[in-house]
C-alpha positions, 0 to 999 in steps of 0.5 A, a space after each residue: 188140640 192134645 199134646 202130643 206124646 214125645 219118646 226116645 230112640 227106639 230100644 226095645 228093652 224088656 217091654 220098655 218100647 223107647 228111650 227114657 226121655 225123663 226121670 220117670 223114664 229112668 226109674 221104669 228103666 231101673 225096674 227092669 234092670 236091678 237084680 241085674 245090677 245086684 240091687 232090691 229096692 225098700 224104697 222108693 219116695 218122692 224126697 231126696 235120695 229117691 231111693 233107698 236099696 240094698 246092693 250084694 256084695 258078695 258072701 251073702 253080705 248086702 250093704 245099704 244105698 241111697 239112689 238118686 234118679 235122673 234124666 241126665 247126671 248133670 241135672 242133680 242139684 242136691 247135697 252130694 253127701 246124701 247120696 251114694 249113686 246116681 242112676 241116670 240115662 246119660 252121664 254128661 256129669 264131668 266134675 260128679 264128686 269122686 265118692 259118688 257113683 254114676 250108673 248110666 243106664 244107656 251104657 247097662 243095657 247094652 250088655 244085657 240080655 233083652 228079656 222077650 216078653 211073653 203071655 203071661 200063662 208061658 212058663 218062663 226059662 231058669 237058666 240053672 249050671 246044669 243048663 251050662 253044663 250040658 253045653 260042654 263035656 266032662 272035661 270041660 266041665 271040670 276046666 271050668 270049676 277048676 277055674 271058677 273056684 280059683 276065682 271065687 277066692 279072689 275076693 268075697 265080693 265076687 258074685 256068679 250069674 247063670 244067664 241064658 248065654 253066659 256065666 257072668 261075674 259080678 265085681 260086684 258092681 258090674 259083670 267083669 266076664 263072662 265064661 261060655 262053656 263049649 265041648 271044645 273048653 271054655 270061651 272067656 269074655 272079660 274087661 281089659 279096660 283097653 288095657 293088654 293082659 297077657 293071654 288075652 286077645 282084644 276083641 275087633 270089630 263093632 263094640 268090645 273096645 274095652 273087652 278081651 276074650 281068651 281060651 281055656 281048652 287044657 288045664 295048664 292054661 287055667 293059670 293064666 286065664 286066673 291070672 287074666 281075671 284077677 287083672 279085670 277084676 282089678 281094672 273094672 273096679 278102678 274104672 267104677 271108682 272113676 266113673 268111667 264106662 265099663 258095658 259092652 260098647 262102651 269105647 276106648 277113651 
């Protein structure tokens, strides 16, 4: 008799049908998501680190990793000098040394867009910031370069995506916010870590614990939604720091 095939909870993600259950699972997994991290790979091998990459960091600037994949965090049995992150489904690592960072993809893809997949002769959609822009008006528009300019200058590490959705910015190691342009101004989403920001309204419901959201609708509120991004940017990096979990449904500890 055949052995039979055993998946994971059903995700659907990006063509990714299941759960990884295994390693080999994961680095499938991080192929789908690695621009989305701010990462290419030069290389993948079958010796430790698995991998060898290159992550953004802002200011046309990229430094080198070294990635070691796993099923679950707990499973890596290396010299912890030889590596820089470890990418794995679950982190369930609670004594991981402090220098090395954990990302758990459970956790990532939880606060990415689900790329459809489509035949392969459909052209695919650019979202570029003009496709932001005719979202808003041009007060609006000027709301937000106004901000995003201010932001910008918080750190050289600071990086902007144009998603389908949202302007996300990029710590640069996770996205910290997300600014929605809207006719009526701009709709912030950003990290709070649970944490209470001045201006900056948690969010309820199902997911979002660690998330705030807050307004920009005249220019005398730029300030202090700043003010509030440049408190996230501060958290996020502190919670990557100390491995904790920064996505969407990632809960309050």
């Amino acid at each position: 008799m055949s052995k039979k095939n055993i998946v994971g909870k059903l995700i659907n993600f990006r063509g990714l049908v299941y759960a990884p259950v295994n390693e080999q699972g994961v680095v499938f997994l991080f192929g789908k998501v690695a621009a989305d991290l701010g990462m290419y790979v030069e290389l993948i091998r079958p010796g430790y680190p698995d991998c060898i990459a290159k992550r953004y960091i802002g200011k046309d600037r990229w430094e080198d990793v070294r990635v070691e994949f796993e099923f679950k965090s707990n499973q890596f049995h290396h010299d912890p000098r030889g590596a820089d992150i470890i990418i794995c489904w679950e982190h369930d690592w609670k004594d991981c040394p402090s220098h090395i960072e954990v990302i758990e993809l459970k956790e990532v893809i939880k606060g990415l867009e689900n790329i459809p997949i489509e035949a392969p002769d459909k052209a695919i959609s650019e979202f570029t910031p003009d496709y932001h822009y005719n979202k808003g008006t041009k007060e609006t528009i000027v709301l937000f370069k106004r901000l995003d300019e201010k932001v910008s200058r918080i750190s050289d590490e600071i990086y902007k995506k144009f998603a389908k959705y949202r302007i996300r910015y990029h710590s640069p190691k996770r996205n910290f916010a997300a600014i929605k342009i809207m006719k009526s101004g701009l709709n912030i989403q950003l990290f709070t870590d649970s944490k209470r920001i001045k201006g900056v309204e948690q969010i309820s419901g199902e997911g979002g614990q660690k998330w705030g959201r807050i307004y920009v609708k005249k220019p005398d509120q730029i300030s202090t939604a700043y003010e509030a991004l440049k408190k996230s940017h501060e958290l996020i990096k502190k919670a990557i720091k100390e491995n904790r979990p920064t996505g969407w449904w990632a809960e309050a500890e």
